[in-house]
N, C-alpha and C positions, 0 to 999 in steps of 0.2 A: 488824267487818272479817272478810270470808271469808278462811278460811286455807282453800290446795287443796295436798289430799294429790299429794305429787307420787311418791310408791310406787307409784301404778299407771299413770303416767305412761310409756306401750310409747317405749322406748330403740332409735332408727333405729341397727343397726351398719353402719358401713362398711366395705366388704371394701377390704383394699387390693391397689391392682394391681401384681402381680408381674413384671418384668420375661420377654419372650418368651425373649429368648436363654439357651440352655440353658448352666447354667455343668457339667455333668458333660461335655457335648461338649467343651467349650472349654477345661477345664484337661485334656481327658487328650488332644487334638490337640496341647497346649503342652506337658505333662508326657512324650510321646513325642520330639516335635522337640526338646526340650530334650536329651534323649542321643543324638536325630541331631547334631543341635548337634555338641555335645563332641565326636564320635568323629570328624566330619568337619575338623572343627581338628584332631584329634588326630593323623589322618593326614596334613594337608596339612604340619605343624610336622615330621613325619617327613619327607616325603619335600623340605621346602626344605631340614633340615638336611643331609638327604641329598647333594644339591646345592652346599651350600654347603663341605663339606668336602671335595667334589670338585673344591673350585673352579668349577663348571660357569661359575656368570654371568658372569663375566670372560673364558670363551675356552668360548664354547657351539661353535666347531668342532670340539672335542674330543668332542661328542657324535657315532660311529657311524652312528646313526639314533634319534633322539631317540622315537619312537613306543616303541622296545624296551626304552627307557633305563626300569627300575625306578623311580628316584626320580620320575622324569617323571609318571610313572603314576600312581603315588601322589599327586602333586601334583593332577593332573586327576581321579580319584575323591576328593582330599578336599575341593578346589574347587567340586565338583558336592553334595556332601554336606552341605558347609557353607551353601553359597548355600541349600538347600531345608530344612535344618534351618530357617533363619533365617529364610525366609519364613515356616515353618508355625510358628515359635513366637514370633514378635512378632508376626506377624498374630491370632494366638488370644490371645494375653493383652493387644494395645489391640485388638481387636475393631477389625481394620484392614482393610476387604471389599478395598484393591486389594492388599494383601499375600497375603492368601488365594488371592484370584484367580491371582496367581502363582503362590503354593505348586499350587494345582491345576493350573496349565497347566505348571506343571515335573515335577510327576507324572505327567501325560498322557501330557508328551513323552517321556520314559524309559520307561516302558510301551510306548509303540509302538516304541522305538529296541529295545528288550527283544525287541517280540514279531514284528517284520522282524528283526533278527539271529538268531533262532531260526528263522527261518522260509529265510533265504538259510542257514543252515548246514544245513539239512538237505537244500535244492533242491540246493546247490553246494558239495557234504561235497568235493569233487576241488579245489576251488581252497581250501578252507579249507585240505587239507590240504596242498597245495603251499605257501600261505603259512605255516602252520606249521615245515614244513621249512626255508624263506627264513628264517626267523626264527633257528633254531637253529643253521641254519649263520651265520649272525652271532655269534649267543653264543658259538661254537666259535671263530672267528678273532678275536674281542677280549677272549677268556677272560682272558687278563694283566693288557688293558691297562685293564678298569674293575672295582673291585672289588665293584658289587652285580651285576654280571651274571656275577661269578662266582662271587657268594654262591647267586644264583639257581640257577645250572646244578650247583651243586652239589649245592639241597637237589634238584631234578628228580632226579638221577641215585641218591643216595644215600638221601634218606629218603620220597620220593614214588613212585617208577613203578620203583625199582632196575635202572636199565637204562646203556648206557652210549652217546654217539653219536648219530646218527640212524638205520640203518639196524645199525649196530653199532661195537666198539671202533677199525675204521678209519678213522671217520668223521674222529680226532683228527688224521690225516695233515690236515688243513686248515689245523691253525694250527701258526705256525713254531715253536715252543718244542717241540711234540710231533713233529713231520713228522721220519723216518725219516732226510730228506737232512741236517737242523740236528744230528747227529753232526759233521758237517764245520765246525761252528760251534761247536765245543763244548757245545754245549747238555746238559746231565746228562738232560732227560727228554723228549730224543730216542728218538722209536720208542717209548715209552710214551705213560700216559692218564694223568688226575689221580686222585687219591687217592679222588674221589668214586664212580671205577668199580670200586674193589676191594670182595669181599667184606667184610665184618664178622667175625672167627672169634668163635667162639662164647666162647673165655676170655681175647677182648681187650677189656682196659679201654679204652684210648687208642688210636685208632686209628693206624696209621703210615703217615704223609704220604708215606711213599716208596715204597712198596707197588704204584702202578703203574710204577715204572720199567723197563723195556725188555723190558715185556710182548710187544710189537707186534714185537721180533727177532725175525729165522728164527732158529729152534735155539736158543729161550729154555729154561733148564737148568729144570726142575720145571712146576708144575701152575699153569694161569695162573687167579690163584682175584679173576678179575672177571667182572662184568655182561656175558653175550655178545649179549644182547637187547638191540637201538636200540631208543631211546627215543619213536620215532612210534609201533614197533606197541604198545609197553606202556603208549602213551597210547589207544590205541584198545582195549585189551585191558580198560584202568582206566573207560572209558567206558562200555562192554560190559555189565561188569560192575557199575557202580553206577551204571545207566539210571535206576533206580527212585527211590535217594536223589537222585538229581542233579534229576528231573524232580520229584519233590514240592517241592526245595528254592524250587526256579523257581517253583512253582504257589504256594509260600506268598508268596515275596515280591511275586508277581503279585495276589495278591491285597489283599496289605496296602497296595499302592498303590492299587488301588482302591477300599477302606474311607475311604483316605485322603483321594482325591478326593473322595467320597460325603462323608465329614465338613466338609469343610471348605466342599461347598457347600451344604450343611447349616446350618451356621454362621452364611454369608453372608446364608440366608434370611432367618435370627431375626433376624439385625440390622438387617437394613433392614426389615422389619415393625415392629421396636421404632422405628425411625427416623421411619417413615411415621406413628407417635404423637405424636411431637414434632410434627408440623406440619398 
């Protein structure tokens, strides 16, 4: 009986086949949208709570102008934030080509909404800045009656642009609490401005909430130690001035939408090649 050596018997290896789809594209598309995720819930749970304490759902007539309304805002960027989180990260972790396709065409869309509203602010800086102003003199006349647009106009005046008003501290003659005539109303901060337009002295801890009162009198007795600069030009003065940081900021996220695009139809490639395997 032949016995065969089977030690020099040449051993066929199989290579095995590795799947197309890139998993370092695919968990760091999902590993990214995973903290868009979060922060886009994170903002929208803000701006409903927002909402909810103002009672808004119950009696939305109480809303001014709901575009200006803070909460509102926040609800609509965490709304948009959350949706495109949520596409770009269930779509990359089930390898879901119509999830992706979304996440890309929700990044498209914003991109271009980006880069035409950069483009009519600079065509039509006269009407941006008119509705700017529109905008402010709203926050001025409903400065009482909502309390984040008076949180808002606060920090604008006091820890933002340090300015007071629109054009300056008369601007406050607009709304009745302040308006020179609500003396005849008893009003205590008649002929004054909010707390937001007085200086800071330099060895005050806490600031004093009464410190603009009857600034705005003729023959106000002492040195009137507020903001005399409106708050349009020290927004244009703020713009002027950080061209460079504002315009990189824009170019980076400009960009990262576009990686983003690029990734995810990237993505989509591998899978349907691996797909086109199966059959």
């Amino acid at each position: 009986m032949a016995v065969h050596n089977l030690s020099n018997v040449p051993v066929r290896k199989y290579k095995r086949e590795t799947s197309e789809v890139s998993g370092c594209l695919k968990y760091m598309i999902f590993g990214f949208n995973v903290l868009f995720w979060l922060l886009g819930l994170g903002i929208l749970t803000i701006g409903v709570w927002a909402w909810s304490e103002k009672d808004i759902f119950n009696n939305l007539g109480r809303v001014a102008n709901v575009a200006l309304d803070p909460a509102f805002v926040l609800i609509c960027i965490g709304s948009v934030t959350f949706i495109i989180g949520f596409t770009g990260c269930v779509g990359a972790l089930r390898e879901n080509t119509c999830l992706l396709a979304a996440y890309a065409i929700f990044l498209s869309i914003l991109l271009l909404l980006e880069m035409t509203a950069g483009i009519l602010g600079f065509v039509f800086k006269d009407w941006i800045k008119s509705q700017a102003t529109a905008g402010f003199q709203t926050f001025i006349i409903h400065y009482r009656e909502d309390p984040d647009q008076q949180n808002l106009i606060d920090w604008i005046q006091e820890d933002w642009l340090q300015c007071c008003g629109i054009e300056g501290p008369k601007d406050w003659d607009r709304n009745n609490y302040f308006n020179c005539s609500s003396r005849d109303i008893g009003s205590r901060e008649a002929c004054g401005v909010p707390f937001s337009c007085c200086k800071r002295k330099s060895n005050e801890v806490i600031k004093n909430k009464q410190c603009g009162y009857d600034v705005r009198k003729p023959g106000f007795p002492g040195e009137r130690h507020i903001f005399e600069r409106g708050c349009l030009r020290a927004g244009e003065e703020w713009i002027e001035s950080n061209l460079v940081p504002v315009a990189g900021v824009t170019v980076g996220i400009m960009v990262l939408q576009i990686l983003g695009i690029c990734f995810a139809q990237n993505l989509r490639a591998d899978i349907f090649a691996q797909k086109a395997k199966w059959h």
